[in-house]
C-alpha positions as CSV (number, residue, x, y, z in Angstrom):
1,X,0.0,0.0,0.0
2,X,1.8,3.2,-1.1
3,X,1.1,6.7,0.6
4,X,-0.7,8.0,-2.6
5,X,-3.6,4.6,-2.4
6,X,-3.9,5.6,1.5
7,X,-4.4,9.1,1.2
8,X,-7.1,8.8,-1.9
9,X,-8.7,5.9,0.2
10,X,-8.8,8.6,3.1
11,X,-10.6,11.2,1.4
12,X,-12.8,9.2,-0.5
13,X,-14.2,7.7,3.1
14,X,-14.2,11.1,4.0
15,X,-16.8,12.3,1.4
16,X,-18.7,9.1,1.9
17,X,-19.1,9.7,5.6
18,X,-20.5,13.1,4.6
19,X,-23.0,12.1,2.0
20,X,-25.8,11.2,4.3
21,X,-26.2,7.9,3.4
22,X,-28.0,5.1,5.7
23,X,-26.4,2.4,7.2
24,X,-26.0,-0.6,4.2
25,X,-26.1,1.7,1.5
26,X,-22.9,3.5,3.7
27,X,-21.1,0.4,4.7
28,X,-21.2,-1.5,1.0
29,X,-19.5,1.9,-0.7
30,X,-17.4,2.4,2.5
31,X,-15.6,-1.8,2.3
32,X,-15.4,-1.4,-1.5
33,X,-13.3,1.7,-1.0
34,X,-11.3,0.2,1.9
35,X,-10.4,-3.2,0.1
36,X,-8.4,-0.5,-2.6
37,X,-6.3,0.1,-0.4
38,X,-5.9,-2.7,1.9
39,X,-6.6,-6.1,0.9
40,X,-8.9,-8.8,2.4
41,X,-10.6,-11.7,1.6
42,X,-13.8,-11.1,3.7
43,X,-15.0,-8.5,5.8
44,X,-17.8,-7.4,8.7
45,X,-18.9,-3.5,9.4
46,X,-21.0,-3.7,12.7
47,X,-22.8,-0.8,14.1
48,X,-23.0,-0.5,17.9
49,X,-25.1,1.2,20.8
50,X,-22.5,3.7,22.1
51,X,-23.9,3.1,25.3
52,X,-23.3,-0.4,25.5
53,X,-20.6,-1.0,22.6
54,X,-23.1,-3.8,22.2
55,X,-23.1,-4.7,18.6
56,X,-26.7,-4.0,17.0
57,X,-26.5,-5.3,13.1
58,X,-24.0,-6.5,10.7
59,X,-22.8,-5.5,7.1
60,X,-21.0,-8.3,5.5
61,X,-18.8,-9.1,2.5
62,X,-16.8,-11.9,0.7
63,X,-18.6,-14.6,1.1
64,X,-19.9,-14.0,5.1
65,X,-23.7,-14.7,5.6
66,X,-26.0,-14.8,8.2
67,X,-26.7,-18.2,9.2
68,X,-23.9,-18.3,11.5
69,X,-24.9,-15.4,13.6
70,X,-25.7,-17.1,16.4
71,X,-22.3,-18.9,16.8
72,X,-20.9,-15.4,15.7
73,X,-22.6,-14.3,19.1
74,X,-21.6,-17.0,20.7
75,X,-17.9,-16.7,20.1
76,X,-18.0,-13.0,21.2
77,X,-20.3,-12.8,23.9
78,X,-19.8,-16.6,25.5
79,X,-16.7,-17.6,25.1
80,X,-14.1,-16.5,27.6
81,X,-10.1,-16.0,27.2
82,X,-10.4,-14.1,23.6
83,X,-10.8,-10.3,22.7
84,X,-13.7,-8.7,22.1
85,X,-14.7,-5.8,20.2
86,X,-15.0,-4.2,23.2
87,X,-11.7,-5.2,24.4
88,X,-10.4,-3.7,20.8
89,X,-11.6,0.1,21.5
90,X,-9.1,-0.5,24.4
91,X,-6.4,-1.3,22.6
92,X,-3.5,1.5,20.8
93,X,-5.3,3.2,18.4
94,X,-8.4,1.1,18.6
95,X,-7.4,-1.9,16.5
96,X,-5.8,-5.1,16.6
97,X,-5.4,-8.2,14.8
98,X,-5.8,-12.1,15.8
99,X,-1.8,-12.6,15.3
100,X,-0.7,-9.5,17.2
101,X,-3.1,-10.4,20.3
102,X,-1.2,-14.3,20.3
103,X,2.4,-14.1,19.0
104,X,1.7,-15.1,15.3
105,X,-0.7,-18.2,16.8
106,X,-4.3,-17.4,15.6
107,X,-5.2,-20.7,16.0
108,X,-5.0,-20.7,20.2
109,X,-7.9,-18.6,20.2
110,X,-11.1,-20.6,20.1
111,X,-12.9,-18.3,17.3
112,X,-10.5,-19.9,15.3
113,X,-9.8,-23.1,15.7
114,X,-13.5,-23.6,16.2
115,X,-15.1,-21.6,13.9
116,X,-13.0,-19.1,11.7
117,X,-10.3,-21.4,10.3
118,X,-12.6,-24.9,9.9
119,X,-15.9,-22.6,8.2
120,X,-13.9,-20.1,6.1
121,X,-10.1,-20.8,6.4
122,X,-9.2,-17.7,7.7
123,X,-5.6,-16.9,8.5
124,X,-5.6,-13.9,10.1
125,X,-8.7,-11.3,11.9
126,X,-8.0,-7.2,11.5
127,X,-10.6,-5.5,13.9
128,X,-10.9,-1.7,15.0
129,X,-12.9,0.3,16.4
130,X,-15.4,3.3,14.8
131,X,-15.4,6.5,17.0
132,X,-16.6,9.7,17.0
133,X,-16.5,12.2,19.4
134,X,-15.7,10.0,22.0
135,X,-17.9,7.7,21.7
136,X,-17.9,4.2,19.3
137,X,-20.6,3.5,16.4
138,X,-19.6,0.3,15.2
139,X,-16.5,-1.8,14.5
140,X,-14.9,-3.5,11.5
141,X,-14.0,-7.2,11.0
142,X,-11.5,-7.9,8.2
143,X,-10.1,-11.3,7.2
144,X,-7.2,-12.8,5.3
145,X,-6.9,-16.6,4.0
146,X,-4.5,-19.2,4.9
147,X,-1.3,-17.7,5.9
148,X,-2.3,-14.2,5.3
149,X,-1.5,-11.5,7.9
150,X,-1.8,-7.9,8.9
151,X,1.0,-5.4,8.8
152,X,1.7,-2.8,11.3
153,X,1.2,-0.3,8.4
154,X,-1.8,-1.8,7.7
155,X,-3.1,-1.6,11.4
156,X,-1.8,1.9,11.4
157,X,-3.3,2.8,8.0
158,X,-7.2,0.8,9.6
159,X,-6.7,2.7,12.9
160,X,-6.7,6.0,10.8
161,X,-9.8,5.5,8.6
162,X,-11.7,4.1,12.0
163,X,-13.2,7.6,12.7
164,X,-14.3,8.0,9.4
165,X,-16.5,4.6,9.6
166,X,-17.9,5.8,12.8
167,X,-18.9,9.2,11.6
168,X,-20.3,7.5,8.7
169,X,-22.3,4.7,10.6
170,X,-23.5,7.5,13.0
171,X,-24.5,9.6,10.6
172,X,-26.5,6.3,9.0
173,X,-28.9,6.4,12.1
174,X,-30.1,9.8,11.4
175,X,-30.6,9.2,7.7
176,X,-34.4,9.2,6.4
177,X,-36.6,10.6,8.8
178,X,-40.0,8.3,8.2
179,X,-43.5,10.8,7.9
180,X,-45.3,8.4,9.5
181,X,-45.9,5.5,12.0
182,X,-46.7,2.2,10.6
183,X,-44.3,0.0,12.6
184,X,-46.1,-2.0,15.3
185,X,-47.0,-0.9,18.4
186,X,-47.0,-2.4,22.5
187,X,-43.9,-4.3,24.4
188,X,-43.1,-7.6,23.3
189,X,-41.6,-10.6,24.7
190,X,-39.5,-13.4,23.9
191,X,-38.0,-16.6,25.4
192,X,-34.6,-18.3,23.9
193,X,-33.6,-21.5,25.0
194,X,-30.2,-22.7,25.5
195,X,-29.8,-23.4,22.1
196,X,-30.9,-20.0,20.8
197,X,-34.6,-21.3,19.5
198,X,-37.5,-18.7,20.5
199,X,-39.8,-21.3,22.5
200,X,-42.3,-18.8,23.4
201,X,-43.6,-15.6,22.4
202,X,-45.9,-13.0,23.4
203,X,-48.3,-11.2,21.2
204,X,-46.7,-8.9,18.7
205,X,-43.5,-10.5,18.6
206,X,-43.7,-11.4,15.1
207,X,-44.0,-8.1,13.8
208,X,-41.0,-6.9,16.2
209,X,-39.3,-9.4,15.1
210,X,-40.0,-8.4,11.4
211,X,-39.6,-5.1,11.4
212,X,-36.0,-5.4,13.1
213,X,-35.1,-7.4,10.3
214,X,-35.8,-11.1,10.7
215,X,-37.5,-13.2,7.7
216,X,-40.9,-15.4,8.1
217,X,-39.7,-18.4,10.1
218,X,-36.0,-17.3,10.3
219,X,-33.6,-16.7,13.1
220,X,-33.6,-13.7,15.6
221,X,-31.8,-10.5,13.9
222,X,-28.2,-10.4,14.9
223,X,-28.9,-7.5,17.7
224,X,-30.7,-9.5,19.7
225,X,-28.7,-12.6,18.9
226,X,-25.9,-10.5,20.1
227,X,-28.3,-9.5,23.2
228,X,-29.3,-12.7,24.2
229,X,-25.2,-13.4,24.0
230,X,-24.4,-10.9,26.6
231,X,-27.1,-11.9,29.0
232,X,-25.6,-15.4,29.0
233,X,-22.0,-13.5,29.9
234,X,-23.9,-11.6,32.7
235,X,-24.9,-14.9,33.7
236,X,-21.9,-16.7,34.4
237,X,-20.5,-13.4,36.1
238,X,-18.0,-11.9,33.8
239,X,-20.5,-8.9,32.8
240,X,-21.7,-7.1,36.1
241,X,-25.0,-5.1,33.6
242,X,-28.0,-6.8,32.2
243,X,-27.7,-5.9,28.6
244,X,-30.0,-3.2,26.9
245,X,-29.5,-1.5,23.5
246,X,-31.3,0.9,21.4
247,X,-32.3,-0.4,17.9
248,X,-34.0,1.9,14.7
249,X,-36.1,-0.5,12.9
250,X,-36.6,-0.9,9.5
251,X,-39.8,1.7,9.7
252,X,-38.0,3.9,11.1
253,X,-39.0,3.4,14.8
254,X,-36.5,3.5,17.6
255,X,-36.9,0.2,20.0
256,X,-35.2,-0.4,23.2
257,X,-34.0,-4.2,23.6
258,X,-32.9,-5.6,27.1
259,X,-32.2,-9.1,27.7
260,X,-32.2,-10.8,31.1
261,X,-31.4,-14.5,32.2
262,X,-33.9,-17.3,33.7
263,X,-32.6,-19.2,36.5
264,X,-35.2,-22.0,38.0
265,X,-34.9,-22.7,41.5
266,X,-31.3,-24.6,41.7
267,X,-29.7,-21.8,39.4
268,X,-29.3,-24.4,36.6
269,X,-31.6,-22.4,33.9
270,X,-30.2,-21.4,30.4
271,X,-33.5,-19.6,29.1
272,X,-33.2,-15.6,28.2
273,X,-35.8,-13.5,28.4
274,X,-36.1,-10.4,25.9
275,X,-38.4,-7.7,26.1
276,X,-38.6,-5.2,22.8
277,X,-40.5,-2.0,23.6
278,X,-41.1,1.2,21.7
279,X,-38.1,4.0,23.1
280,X,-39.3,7.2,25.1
281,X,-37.6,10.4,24.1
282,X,-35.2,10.4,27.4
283,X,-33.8,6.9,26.1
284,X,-33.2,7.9,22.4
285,X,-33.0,11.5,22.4
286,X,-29.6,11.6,23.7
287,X,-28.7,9.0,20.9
288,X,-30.4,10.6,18.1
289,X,-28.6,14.3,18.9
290,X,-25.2,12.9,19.4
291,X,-25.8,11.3,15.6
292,X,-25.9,14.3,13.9
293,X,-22.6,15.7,14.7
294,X,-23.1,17.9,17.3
295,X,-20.5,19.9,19.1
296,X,-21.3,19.5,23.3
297,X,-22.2,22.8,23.3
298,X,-24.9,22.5,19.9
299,X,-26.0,19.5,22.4
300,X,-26.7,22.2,25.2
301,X,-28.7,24.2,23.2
302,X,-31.0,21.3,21.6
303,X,-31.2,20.3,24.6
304,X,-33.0,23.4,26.1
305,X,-35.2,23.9,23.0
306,X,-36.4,20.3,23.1
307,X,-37.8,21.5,26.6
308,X,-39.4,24.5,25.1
309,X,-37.0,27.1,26.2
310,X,-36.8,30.7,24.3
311,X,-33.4,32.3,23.1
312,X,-33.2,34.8,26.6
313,X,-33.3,31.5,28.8
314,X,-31.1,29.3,27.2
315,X,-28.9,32.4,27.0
316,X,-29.0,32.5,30.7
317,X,-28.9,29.3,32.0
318,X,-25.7,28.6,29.4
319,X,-23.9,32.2,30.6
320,X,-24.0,32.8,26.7
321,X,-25.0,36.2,24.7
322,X,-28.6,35.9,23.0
323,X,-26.1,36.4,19.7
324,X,-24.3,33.4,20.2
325,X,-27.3,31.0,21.1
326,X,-28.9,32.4,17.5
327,X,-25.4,31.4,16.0
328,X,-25.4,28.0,17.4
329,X,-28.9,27.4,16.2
330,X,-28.2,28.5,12.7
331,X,-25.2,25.9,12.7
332,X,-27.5,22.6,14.3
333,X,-30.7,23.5,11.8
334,X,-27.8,23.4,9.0
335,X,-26.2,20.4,10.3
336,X,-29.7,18.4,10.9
337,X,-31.4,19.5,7.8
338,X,-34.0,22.2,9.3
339,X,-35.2,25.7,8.8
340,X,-37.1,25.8,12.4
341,X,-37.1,24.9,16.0
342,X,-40.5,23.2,15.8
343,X,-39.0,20.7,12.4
344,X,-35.8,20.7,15.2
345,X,-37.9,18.8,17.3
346,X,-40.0,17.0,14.8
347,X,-36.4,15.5,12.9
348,X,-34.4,14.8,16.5
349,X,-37.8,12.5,17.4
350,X,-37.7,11.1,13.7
351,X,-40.8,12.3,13.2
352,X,-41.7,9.1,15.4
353,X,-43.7,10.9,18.2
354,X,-45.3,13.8,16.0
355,X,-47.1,11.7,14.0
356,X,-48.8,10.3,16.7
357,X,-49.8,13.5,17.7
358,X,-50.9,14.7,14.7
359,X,-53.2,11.1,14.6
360,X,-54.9,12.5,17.6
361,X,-53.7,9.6,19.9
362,X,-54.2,10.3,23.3
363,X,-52.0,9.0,25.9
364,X,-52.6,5.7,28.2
365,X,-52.5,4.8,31.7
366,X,-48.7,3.9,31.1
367,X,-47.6,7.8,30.3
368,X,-47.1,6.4,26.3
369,X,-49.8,6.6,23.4
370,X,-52.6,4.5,23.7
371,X,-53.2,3.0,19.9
372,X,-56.0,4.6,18.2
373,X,-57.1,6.3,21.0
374,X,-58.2,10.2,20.6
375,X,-56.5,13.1,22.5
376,X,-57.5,14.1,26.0
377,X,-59.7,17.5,24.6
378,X,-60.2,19.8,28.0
379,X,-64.3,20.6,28.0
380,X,-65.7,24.0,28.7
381,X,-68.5,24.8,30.9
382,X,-70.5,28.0,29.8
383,X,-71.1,30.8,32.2
């Protein structure tokens, strides 16, 4: 790889992390430009909750499929004495590769042995991390055959390009709003058995299911895979937080996931429970405004118009001139794609609450919207 490839790879990531695209249509351009300059014979972009680092859906290349997710989950969430993605955004410039973490021995680790080198014949594993701002969106996976290995050029040369794949997957959660609601609505609730089979399910699991991604009578999407992973980790003690992640579905909804273990009365159980329930804005809005690019400050002032605040106050409460709250406005509607504080609000909820709204649903017992259900309308009593 000579300087010249690296640098045009660079700035055509660049430009491709800019473009506003969504998450597949980002992550295809984004490997193809990669592989120009650093050769692999598969490859893996995953997107991640920055909360949790938990992995929350998979890109994949070169011959990679889904039907192994769940020992793909199983190898990173289950099995002990290997690194981890997460154990990656730890490492020297948030990347490592299978060699470098065992003295040239791939094979000692058990992703390997067991899996990687018998299913695809994979030599070698190149992973690092995707930040921005402090916080990681996703990670990639990149694989040579045989006797193939990663430089330290080409570890230097991945570490470099990382933060251009996170700006570019965070930018992918943000990309097409939806105008209106037709995902399903209500919690639902699954059970996975030992062997990762859904052996019971609540009403409107299905269309969860569905609208995260799975096919008619296929396996579980790899976030919750992934999820149902980690609460199996938190069960044998070496992960001290039941797993949760945030999701966006494919109608544009935002989900919250959380898995949590069964144990019957002798502590022998392996069944996870996992509950999927539409997100509230204190869960997602966070998420949502750290995805466009704000600076902290940007965040403030969101922050303070989401709760209705005028110019003067948020001027106040931020020890900042009434000017200079008008000039960070000007730069967050340009940077999220608005002319107005009310479309501000509208875009940061992804148009997912404001619909509902502008149905007329009222709101239930639970604090949420109550399907189909019209407004609460204040009566007037003549005098």
């Amino acid at each position: 790889m000579t300087a010249t490839t690296a640098e045009r790879a660079r700035t055509r990531l660049e430009a491709l992390a800019s473009a506003g695209l969504d998450t597949p249509a980002f992550a295809t351009g984004a490997i193809e430009i990669l592989r120009g300059a650093l050769p692999f014979s598969a490859a893996c972009l995953a997107t991640a909750d920055p909360a949790t680092e938990l992995v929350t859906g998979t890109v994949k290349w070169g011959g990679l499929t889904n039907n192994e997710d769940d020992i793909w989950a199983h190898q990173e969430y289950v099995v002990d004495n290997q690194y981890s993605f997460t154990d990656v955004t730890r490492r020297p410039g948030g990347v490592t590769t299978a060699a470098a973490e065992t003295g040239g021995e791939p094979s000692r680790l058990p992703r390997f042995h067991e899996f990687f080198t018998p299913c695809y014949d994979f030599g070698d594993e190149l992973r690092v991390s995707a930040p921005a701002d402090g916080a990681t969106w996703g990670f990639i996976a990149l694989f040579r055959d045989g006797s193939g290995r990663f430089t330290p050029a080409e570890m230097d040369f991945a570490s470099s390009v990382g933060p251009l794949f996170g700006r570019g997957l965070r930018g992918g959660l943000v990309a097409g709003a939806v105008d209106t609601v037709t995902g399903p609505d209500g919690p639902a609730v699954l059970v996975v058995d030992h062997a990762g089979e859904v052996v019971q399910a609540g009403a409107g699991a299905t269309a969860r299911l569905l609208d995260l991604g799975a096919t008619e009578n296929g396996p579980m999407p790899f976030s919750l895979v992934a999820l149902v992973g980690a609460a199996r980790r938190y069960a044998s003690g070496r992960s001290h937080q039941l797993p949760r992640t945030r999701l966006r579905t494919r109608s544009g909804q935002w989900v919250v996931a959380h898995a949590s273990p069964m144990a019957s009365r002798d502590g022998s159980g392996t069944d996870v429970v996992v509950t999927i329930e539409e997100a509230r804005p204190p869960e997602i809005v966070p998420l949502v405004v750290a995805a466009f690019g704000l600076t902290p400050r940007e965040q403030d002032v969101v922050r303070m118009v989401l709760q209705g605040h005028g110019t003067a106050e948020i001027a106040t409460a931020l020890h900042l001139s009434s000017y200079t709250v008008q000039d960070h406005l000007k730069a967050v509607f340009a940077k999220v794609g608005v002319r107005s504080r009310r479309e501000l609000t509208s875009r940061v909820f992804f148009d997912q609450y404001a619909p509902r709204l502008a149905e007329g649903r009222g709101v239930a017992p639970s604090g949420w919207f109550a399907p189909g259900t019209p407004p609460c309308v204040p009566t007037t009593t003549a005098v």
